[in-house]
C-alpha positions in Angstrom: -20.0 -33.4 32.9 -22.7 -33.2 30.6 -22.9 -36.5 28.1 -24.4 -37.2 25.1 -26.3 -40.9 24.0 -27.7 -42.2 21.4 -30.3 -44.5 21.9 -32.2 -46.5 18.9 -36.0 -47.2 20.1 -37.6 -50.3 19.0 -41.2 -50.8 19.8 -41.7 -49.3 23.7 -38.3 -50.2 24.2 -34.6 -49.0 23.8 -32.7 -51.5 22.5 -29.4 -50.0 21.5 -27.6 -47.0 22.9 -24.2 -45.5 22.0 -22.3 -42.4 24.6 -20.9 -40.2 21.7 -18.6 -37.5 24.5 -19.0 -35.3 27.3 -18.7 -31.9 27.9 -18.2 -29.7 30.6 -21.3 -27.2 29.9 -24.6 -28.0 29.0 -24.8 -25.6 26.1 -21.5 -27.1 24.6 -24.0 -30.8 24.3 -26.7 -28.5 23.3 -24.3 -26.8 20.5 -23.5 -30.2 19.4 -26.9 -32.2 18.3 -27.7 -28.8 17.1 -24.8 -28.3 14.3 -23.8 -32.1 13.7 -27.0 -34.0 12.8 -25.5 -36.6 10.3 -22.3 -37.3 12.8 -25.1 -38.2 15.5 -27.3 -40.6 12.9 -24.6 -43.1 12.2 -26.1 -45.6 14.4 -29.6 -44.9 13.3 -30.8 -43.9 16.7 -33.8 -42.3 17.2 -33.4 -40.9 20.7 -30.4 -38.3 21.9 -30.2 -37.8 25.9 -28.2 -35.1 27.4 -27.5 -35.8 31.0 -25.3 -34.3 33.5 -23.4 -36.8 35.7 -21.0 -36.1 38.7 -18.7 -38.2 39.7 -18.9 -41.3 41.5 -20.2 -44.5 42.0 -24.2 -45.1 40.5 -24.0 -41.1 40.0 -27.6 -40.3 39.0 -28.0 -38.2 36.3 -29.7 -34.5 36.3 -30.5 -31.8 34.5 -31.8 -34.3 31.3 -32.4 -32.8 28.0 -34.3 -34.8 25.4 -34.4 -35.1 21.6 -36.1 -37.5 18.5 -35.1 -37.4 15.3 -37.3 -35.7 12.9 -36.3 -37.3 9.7 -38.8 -34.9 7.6 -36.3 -31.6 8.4 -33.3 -33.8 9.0 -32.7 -32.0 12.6 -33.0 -33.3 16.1 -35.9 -31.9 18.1 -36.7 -31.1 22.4 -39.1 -34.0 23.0 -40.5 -35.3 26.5 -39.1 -38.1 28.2 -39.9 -40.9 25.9 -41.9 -43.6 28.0 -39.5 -46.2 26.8 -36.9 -44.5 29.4 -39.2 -45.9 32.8 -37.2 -45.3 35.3 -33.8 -45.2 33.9 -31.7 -42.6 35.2 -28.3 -42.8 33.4 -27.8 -44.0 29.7 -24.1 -43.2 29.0 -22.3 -45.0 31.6 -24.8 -48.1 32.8 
């Protein structure tokens, strides 16, 4: 499954994050930050993650997709893995 987190950055840090859903395809996720910007804001985060997760226990996540906010266009953009991430490998369950 591919899920999609919302992650608020503070400083070099993430200090709030929020799974929004899962899909089973990557470009569903993709589809999704694309076309619902304002459903994706409400917690003010500044960071969406993509990741694809199989099941069970302290599953790492995989294929990662990365987005910021741009709030001059109002539209989520690619980015690199911020370095507030380290060495985190899975936001939306842990």
């Amino acid at each position: 499954m591919y899920f999609v987190t919302g992650l608020h950055e503070e400083g070099r840090q993430f200090i709030r994050k929020r799974c929004f859903g899962y899909y089973p395809r990557k470009h569903q996720a993709l589809q999704t930050i694309e076309g619902n910007c304002d459903e994706l804001r409400d917690e003010a985060c500044t960071h969406l993650v993509v990741e694809k997760i199989l099941s069970g226990i302290y599953s790492a996540a995989r294929d990662t997709a990365w987005f910021r906010y741009d709030g001059a266009s109002s539209r989520w953009i690619r980015c690199e893995r911020p370095e507030s991430a380290g060495n985190y490998c899975q936001f939306s369950l842990g």
